[in-house]
C-alpha positions as CSV (number, residue, x, y, z in Angstrom):
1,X,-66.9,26.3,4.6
2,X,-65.2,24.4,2.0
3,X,-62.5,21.7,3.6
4,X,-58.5,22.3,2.6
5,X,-57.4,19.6,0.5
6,X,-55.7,16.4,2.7
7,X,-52.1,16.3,1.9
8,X,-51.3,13.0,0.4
9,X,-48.2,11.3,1.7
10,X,-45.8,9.9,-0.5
11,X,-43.1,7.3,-0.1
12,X,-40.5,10.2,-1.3
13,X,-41.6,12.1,1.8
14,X,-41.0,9.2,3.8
15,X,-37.1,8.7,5.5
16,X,-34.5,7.5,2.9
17,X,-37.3,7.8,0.2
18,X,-36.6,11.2,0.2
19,X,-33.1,11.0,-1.2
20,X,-32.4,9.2,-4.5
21,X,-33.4,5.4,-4.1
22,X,-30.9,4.0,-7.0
23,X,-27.8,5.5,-5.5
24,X,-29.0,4.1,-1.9
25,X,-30.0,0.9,-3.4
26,X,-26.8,0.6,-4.9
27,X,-24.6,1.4,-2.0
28,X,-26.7,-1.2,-0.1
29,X,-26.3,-4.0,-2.8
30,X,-22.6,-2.9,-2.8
31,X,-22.5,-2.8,1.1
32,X,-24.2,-6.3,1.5
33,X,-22.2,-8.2,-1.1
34,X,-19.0,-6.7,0.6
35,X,-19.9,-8.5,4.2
36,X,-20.8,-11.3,2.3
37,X,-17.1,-11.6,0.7
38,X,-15.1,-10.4,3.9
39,X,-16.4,-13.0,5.8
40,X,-16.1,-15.9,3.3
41,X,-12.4,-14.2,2.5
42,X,-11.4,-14.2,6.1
43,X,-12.9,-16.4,8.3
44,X,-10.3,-19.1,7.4
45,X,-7.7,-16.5,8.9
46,X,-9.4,-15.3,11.4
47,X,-10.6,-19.0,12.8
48,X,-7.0,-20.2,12.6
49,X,-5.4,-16.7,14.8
50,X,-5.1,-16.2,18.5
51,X,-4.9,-12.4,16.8
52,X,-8.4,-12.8,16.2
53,X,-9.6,-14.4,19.1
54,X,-10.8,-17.5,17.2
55,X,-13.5,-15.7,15.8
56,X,-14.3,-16.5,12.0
57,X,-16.7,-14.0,11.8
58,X,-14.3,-11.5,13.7
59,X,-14.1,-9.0,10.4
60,X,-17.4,-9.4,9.5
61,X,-18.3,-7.9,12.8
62,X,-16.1,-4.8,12.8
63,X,-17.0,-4.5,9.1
64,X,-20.7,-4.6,9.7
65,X,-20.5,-2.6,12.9
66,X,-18.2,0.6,10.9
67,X,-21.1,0.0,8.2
68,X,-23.7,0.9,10.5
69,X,-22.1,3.8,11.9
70,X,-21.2,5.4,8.4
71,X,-24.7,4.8,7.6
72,X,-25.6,6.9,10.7
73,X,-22.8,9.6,9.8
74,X,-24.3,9.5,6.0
75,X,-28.1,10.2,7.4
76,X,-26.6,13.0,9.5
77,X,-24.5,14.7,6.8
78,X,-27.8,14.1,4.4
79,X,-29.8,16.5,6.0
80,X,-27.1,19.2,6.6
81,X,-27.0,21.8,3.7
82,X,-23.9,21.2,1.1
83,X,-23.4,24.6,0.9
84,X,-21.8,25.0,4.9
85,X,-18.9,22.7,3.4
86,X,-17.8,25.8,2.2
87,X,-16.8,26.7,5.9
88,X,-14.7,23.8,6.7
89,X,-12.6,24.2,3.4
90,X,-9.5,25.6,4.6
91,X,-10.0,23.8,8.2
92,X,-10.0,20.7,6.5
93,X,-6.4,21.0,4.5
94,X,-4.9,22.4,7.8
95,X,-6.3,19.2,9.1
96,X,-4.7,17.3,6.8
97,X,-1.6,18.4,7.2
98,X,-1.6,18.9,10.8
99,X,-2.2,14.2,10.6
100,X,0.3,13.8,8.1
101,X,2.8,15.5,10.8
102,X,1.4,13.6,13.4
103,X,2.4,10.7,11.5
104,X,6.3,11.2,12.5
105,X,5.4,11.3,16.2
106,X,4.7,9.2,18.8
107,X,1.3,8.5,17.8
108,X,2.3,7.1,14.4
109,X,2.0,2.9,13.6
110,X,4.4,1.7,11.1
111,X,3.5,-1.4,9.4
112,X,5.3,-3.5,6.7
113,X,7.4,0.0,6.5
114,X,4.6,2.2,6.1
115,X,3.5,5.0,8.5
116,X,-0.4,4.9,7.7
117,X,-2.3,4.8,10.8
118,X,-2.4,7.2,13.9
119,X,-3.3,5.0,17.6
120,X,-5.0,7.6,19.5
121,X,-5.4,6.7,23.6
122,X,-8.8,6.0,24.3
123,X,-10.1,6.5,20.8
124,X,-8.0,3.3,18.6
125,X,-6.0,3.4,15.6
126,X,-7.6,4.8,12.4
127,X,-5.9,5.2,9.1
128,X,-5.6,9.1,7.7
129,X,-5.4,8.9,4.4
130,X,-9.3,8.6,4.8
131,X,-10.2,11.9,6.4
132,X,-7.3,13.8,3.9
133,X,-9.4,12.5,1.2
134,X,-12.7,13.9,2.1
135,X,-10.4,17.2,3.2
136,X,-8.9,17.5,-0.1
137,X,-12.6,17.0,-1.6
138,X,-14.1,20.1,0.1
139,X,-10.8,22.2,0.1
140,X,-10.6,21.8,-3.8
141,X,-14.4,22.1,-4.7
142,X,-14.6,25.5,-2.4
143,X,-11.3,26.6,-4.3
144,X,-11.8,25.4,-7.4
145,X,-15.5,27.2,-7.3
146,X,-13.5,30.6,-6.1
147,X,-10.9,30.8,-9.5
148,X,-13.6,28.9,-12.0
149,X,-14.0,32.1,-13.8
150,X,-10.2,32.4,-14.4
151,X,-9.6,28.8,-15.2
152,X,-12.4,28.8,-17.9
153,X,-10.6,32.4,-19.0
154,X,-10.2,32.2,-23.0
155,X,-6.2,33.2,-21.9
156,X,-4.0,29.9,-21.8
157,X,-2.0,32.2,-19.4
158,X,-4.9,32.8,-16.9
159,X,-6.1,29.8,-17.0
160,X,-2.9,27.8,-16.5
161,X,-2.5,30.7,-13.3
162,X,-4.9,30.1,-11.9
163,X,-5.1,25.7,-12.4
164,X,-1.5,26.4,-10.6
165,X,-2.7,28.4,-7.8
166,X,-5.7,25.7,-7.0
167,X,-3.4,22.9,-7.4
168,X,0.0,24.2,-5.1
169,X,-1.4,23.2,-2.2
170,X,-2.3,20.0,-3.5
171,X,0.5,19.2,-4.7
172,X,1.8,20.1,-1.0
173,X,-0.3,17.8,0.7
174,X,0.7,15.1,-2.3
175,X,4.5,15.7,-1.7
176,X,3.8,15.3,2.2
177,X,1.9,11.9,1.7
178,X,4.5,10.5,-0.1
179,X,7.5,11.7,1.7
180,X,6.2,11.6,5.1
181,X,4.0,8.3,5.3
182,X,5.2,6.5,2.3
183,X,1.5,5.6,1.0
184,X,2.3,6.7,-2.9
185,X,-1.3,5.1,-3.9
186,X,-3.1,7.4,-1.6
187,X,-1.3,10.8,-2.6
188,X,-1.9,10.0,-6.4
189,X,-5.6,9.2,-5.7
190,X,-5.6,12.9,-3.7
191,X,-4.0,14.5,-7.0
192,X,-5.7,12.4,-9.2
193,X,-9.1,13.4,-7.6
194,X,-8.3,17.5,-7.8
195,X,-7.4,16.6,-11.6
196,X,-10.5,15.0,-12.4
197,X,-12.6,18.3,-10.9
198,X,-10.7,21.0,-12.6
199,X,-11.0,18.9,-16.0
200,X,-14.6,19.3,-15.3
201,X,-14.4,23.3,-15.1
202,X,-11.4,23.8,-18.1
203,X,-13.1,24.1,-20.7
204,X,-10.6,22.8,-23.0
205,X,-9.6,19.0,-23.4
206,X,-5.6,18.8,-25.2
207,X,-3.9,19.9,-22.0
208,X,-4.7,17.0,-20.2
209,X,-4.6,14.6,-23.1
210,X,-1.0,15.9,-23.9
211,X,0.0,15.9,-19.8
212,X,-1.6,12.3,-20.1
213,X,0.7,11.5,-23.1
214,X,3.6,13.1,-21.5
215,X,3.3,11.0,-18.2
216,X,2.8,7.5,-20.1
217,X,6.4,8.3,-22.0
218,X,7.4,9.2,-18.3
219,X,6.8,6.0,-17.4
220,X,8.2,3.9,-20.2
221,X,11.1,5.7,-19.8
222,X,11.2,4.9,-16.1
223,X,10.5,1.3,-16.8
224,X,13.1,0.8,-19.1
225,X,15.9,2.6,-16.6
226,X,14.5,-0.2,-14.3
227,X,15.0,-3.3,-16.6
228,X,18.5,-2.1,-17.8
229,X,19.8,-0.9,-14.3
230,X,18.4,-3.5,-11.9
231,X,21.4,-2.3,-9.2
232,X,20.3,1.3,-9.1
233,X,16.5,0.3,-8.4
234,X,16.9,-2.1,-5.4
235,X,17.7,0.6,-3.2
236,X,14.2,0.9,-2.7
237,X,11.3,-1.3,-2.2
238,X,8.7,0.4,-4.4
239,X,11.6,0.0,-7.7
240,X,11.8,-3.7,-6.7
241,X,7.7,-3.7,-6.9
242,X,7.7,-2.7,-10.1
243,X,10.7,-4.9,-11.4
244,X,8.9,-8.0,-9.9
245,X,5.7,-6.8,-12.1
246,X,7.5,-6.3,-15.0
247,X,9.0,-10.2,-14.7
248,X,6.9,-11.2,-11.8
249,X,9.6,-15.5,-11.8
250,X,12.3,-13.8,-11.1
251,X,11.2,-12.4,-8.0
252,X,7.9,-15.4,-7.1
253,X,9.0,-16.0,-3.9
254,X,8.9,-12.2,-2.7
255,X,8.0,-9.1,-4.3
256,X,6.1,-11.3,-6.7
257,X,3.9,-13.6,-4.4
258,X,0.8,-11.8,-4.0
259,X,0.3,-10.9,-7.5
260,X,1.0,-14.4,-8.9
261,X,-1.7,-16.2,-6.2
262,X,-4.3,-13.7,-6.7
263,X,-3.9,-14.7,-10.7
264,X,-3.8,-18.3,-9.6
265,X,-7.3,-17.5,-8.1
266,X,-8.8,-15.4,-10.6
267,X,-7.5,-17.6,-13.4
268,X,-9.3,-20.9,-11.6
269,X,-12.1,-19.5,-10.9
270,X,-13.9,-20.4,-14.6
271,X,-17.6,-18.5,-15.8
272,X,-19.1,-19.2,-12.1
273,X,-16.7,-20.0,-9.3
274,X,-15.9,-22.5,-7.0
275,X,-18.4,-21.8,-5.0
276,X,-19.2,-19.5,-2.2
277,X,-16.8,-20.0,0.4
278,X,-14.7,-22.6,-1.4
279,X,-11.5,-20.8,-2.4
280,X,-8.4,-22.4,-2.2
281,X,-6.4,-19.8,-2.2
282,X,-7.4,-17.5,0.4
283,X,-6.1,-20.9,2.7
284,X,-3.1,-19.2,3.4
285,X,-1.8,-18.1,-0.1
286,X,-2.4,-15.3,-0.6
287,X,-1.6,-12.9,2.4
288,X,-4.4,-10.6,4.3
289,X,-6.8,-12.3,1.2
290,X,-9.8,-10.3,3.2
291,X,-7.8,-6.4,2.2
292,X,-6.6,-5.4,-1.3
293,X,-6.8,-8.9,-3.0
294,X,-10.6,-10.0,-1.9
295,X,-11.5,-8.9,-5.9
296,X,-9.2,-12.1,-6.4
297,X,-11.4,-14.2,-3.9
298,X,-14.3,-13.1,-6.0
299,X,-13.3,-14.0,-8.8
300,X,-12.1,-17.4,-7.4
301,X,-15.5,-18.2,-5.8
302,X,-17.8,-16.9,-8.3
303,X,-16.0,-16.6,-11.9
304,X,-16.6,-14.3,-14.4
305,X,-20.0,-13.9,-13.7
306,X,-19.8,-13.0,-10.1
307,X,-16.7,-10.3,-11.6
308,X,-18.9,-8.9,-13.7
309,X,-22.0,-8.4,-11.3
310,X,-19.6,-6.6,-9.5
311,X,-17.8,-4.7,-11.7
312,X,-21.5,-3.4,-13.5
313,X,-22.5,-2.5,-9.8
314,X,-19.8,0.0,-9.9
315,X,-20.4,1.2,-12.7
316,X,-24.4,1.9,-12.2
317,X,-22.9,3.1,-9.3
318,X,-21.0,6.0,-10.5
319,X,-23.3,6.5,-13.7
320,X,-25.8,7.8,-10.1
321,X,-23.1,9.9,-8.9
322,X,-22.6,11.5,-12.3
323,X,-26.1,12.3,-12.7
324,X,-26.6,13.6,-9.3
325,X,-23.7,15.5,-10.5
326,X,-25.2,16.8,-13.9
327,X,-28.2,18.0,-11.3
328,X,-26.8,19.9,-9.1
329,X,-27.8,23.8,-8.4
330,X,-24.8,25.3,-8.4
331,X,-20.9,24.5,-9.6
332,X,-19.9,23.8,-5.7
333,X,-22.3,21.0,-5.5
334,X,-21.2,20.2,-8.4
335,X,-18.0,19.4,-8.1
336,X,-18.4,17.8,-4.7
337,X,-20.1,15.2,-6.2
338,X,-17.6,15.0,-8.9
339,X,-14.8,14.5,-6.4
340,X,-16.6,11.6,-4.4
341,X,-17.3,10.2,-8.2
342,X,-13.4,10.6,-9.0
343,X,-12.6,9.3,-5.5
344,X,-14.6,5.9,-6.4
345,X,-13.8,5.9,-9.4
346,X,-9.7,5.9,-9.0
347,X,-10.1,3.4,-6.3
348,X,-11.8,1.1,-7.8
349,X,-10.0,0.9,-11.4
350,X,-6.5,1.2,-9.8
351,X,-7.1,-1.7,-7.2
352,X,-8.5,-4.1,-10.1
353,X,-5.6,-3.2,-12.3
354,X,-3.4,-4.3,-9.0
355,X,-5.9,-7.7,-8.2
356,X,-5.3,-8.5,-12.4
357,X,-1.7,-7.6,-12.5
358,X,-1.9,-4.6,-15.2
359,X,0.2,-2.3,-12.6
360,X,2.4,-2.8,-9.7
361,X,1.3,-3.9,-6.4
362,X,0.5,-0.7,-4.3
363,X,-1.7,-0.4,-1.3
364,X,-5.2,0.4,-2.8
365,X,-8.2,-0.9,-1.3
366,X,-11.5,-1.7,-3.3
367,X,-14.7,0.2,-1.5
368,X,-17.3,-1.3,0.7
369,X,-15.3,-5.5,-0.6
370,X,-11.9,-4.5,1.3
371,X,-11.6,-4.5,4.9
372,X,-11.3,-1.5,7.0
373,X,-13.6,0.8,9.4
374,X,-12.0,4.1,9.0
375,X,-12.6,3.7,4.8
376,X,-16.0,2.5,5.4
377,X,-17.0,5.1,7.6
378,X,-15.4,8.5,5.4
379,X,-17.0,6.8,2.6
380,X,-20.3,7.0,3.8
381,X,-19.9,10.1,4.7
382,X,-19.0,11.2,1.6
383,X,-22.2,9.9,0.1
384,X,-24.3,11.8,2.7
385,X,-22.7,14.9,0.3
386,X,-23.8,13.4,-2.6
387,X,-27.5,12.4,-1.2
388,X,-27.8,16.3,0.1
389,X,-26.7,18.1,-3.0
390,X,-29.4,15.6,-4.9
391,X,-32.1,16.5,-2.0
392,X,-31.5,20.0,-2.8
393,X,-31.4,20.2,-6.5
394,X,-34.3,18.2,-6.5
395,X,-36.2,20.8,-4.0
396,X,-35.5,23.3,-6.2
397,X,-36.7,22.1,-9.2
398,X,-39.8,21.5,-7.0
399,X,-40.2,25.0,-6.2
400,X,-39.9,26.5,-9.9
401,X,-42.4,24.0,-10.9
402,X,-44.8,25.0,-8.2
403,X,-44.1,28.6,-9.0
404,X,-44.6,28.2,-12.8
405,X,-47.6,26.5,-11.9
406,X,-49.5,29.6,-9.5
C-alpha cells in the first residue's frame, strides 16, 4: 500500500508567518523605534514630576504595555473573517455618536479647553476620537460597498446622489466632533478618510481636483480675512493659532511657543543628531515633547538621517497597505484597507506639517512615535483588518491555483 505524501510544514503555516511578514515587520520596526523615542523624549519629564511618580521610564511602560495588548487585539481580529465587519457597520456609527454625546456629560475630561477623553469608573480615561475612527472606517466601507454601483453610474447626477447619501452621515458625525468636543484635527481626519475611499470607487478624477482647488482658495481667502482683521479672529483660540502661524514673533511667547522650539530642535539637529538622548530641547522647552512634537525630538537627536529612516518607514509602510489593498477579493475588503491606509496616511503627513510649521498647530498625533494607549491599541486593531483581508485574498488565490492544477 503506497504511503500518502508527508505534509511539509512551512514557515508561512507557522503563527505570524501566515499573514504578510513586510507589513508585520514594519509595524514592529515602527513600534520599536517609537518606545525607543518616547522614552528618551520623556524621561526628562517624567523623572522631574511627582505626576509621574519619579519614574523616567513611566511612559515607556504604559506605551509598551498598550503595545502588547493591541498586538493581542490585532492577532484576535487577524483570524476573524473581514467580511462579519459588515454587521457592526451601523452599530459602530450609532456608537460614535452615542461617545461624542457622552462627551457633554459627567463623564467627559476637558483639558487645555478640549473635551477629548471620557473617565469611565473602574475602567480609566480613554480618548474617543480613536474608536469613531475605526467606526467611521467600517460604516463607510459597508456603505460605500452598498451605493458603488451608483457612484461609478456614467450620470454626474447619480453619482453625485449617491456620494451625498454615503457622506451625510459623515458629515453628521464631522459637525458633532467639531461642535461638541472641539478636536477639529480629528473630525477632518474622519472626513478626510471617507474622501480618500470614495475617490477610490468614482471613477472620475476633476471633481475632487476642482473641490481641492476650491478649498485651497477657501483658505487663502480665510487667511487673508485673518491678517486684515486681527480683532474679529481673537474671539477664538483656533483664529489666534493660525495668526501666530502666519507670523509666528508676534505671538512667541504664546500661541507661537511650541512651533518655534520644535524648529529650534529640528533646525539643530544637523545630518545625524545630537545624539540619542541628548536633546536640549525636550528639557523643558518644548511642552508634553513625548506627544505631538516627539517628530521634533527626532530630528534633534538624530538629524536628517534619523528623519528620513523614519519618514521612508512610513512610506514602505503604506506602499504594504496599498498592495494588500490592490489584493483584496472583493471591493469591501478593499476599501477597509484603503481607509486604515487613508487613516495613516492623513496622520502622519498632517502631524509633520504641524512638527515643521507648514500648517497651524492642531492636536494630531504621529502613530506608534506619539504617546497614548487608546491610539495605540485602535491602531492595531486596525491592522488585524488589514492582515485578515491579506490572509484571505491570499487563500483564495491558493485555492484557484490548486483547482487549475487538478
Amino acid at each position: 500500500m503506497a504511503k500518502s505524501p508527508r505534509k511539509r510544514t512551512r514557515l508561512r503555516d507557522i503563527g505570524l508567518f501566515t499573514y504578510d511578514t513586510n507589513l508585520i515587520l514594519a509595524v514592529v520596526f515602527l513600534t520599536v523605534f517609537g518606545l525607543i523615542m518616547i522614552y528618551s523624549a520623556s524621561y526628562y519629564i517624567t523623572s522631574m514630576s511627582e505626576k509621574f511618580r519619579y519614574d523616567p521610564a513611566y511612559f515607556l511602560k504604559n506605551q509598551l504595555k498598550w503595545s502588547l495588548v493591541g498586538i493581542a487585539a490585532m492577532m484576535v481580529v487577524a483570524n476573524l473573517d473581514y467580511h462579519t465587519w459588515r454587521y457592526f457597520a451601523l452599530i459602530g456609527f450609532v456608537i460614535s455618536v452615542v461617545l461624542i454625546l457622552l462627551l457633554k456629560t459627567p463623564l467627559g475630561v476637558t483639558v487645555k479647553g478640549a473635551t477629548r477623553w471620557l473617565q469611565i469608573p473602574g475602567l480609566g480615561q480613554f480618548q474617543v476620537a480613536e474608536p469613531i475612527k475605526v467606526a467611521m472606517i467600517l460604516f463607510s466601507a459597508f456603505f460605500i460597498t452598498k451605493t458603488a454601483s451608483s457612484i461609478r453610474h456614467p450620470g454626474y447626477i447619480e453619482a453625485f446622489k449617491a456620494i451625498g447619501i454615503v457622506m451625510l452621515p459623515v458629515v453628521f458625525v464631522f459637525v458633532l466632533i467639531w461642535k461638541l468636543s472641539n478636536n477639529m484635527s480629528t473630525a477632518i481626519i474622519v472626513l478626510g478618510i471617507s474622501c480618500i475611499m470614495i475617490f477610490m470607487v468614482y471613477p472620475r478624477y476633476w471633481p475632487f481636483f476642482l473641490a481641492g482647488i476650491l478649498a485651497c482658495i477657501g483658505v487663502t481667502l480665510y487667511l487673508q480675512f485673518l491678517q486684515n482683521s486681527p480683532g474679529d479672529a481673537e474671539e477664538g483660540f483656533r483664529s489666534m493659532r493660525i495668526l501666530a502661524w502666519l507670523n509666528p514673533y508676534a505671538y512667541e511667547s504664546d500661541k507661537a511657543y511650541q512651533s518655534l522650539q520644535a524648529l529650534y530642535a529640528i533646525g539643530s539637529g544637523g545630518l545625524f543628531g545630537k545624539g540619542l538622548g541628548n536633546s536640549i530641547q525636550k528639557l523643558g522647552r518644548i511642552p508634553e515633547p513625548y506627544n505631538d512634537m516627539i517628530f521634533s525630538i527626532v530630528c534633534e537627536e538624530l538629524g536628517v538621517f534619523g528623519a528620513g529612516l523614519v519618514i521612508l518607514m512610513f512610506i514602505y509602510l503604506l506602499y504594504r497597505i496599498y498592495s494588500v489593498a490592490q489584493q483584496a477579493e472583493d471591493l469591501f475588503g478593499r476599501l477597509l484597507v484603503i481607509g486604515v491606509f487613508g487613516h495613516v496616511a492623513l496622520q502622519v503627513v498632517l502631524n509633520l506639517m504641524v512638527v515643521t510649521s507648514l500648517v497651524p498647530t492642531t492636536g494630531v498625533t504621529l502613530p506608534f512615535f506619539s504617546a497614548g494607549g487608546t491610539a495605540t491599541a485602535f491602531l492595531f486593531v486596525e491592522f488585524g483588518i488589514v492582515l485578515n483581508v491579506e490572509k484571505c485574498a491570499r487563500r483564495k488565490r491558493e485555492q484557484q491555483m490548486a483547482e487549475r492544477i487538478r
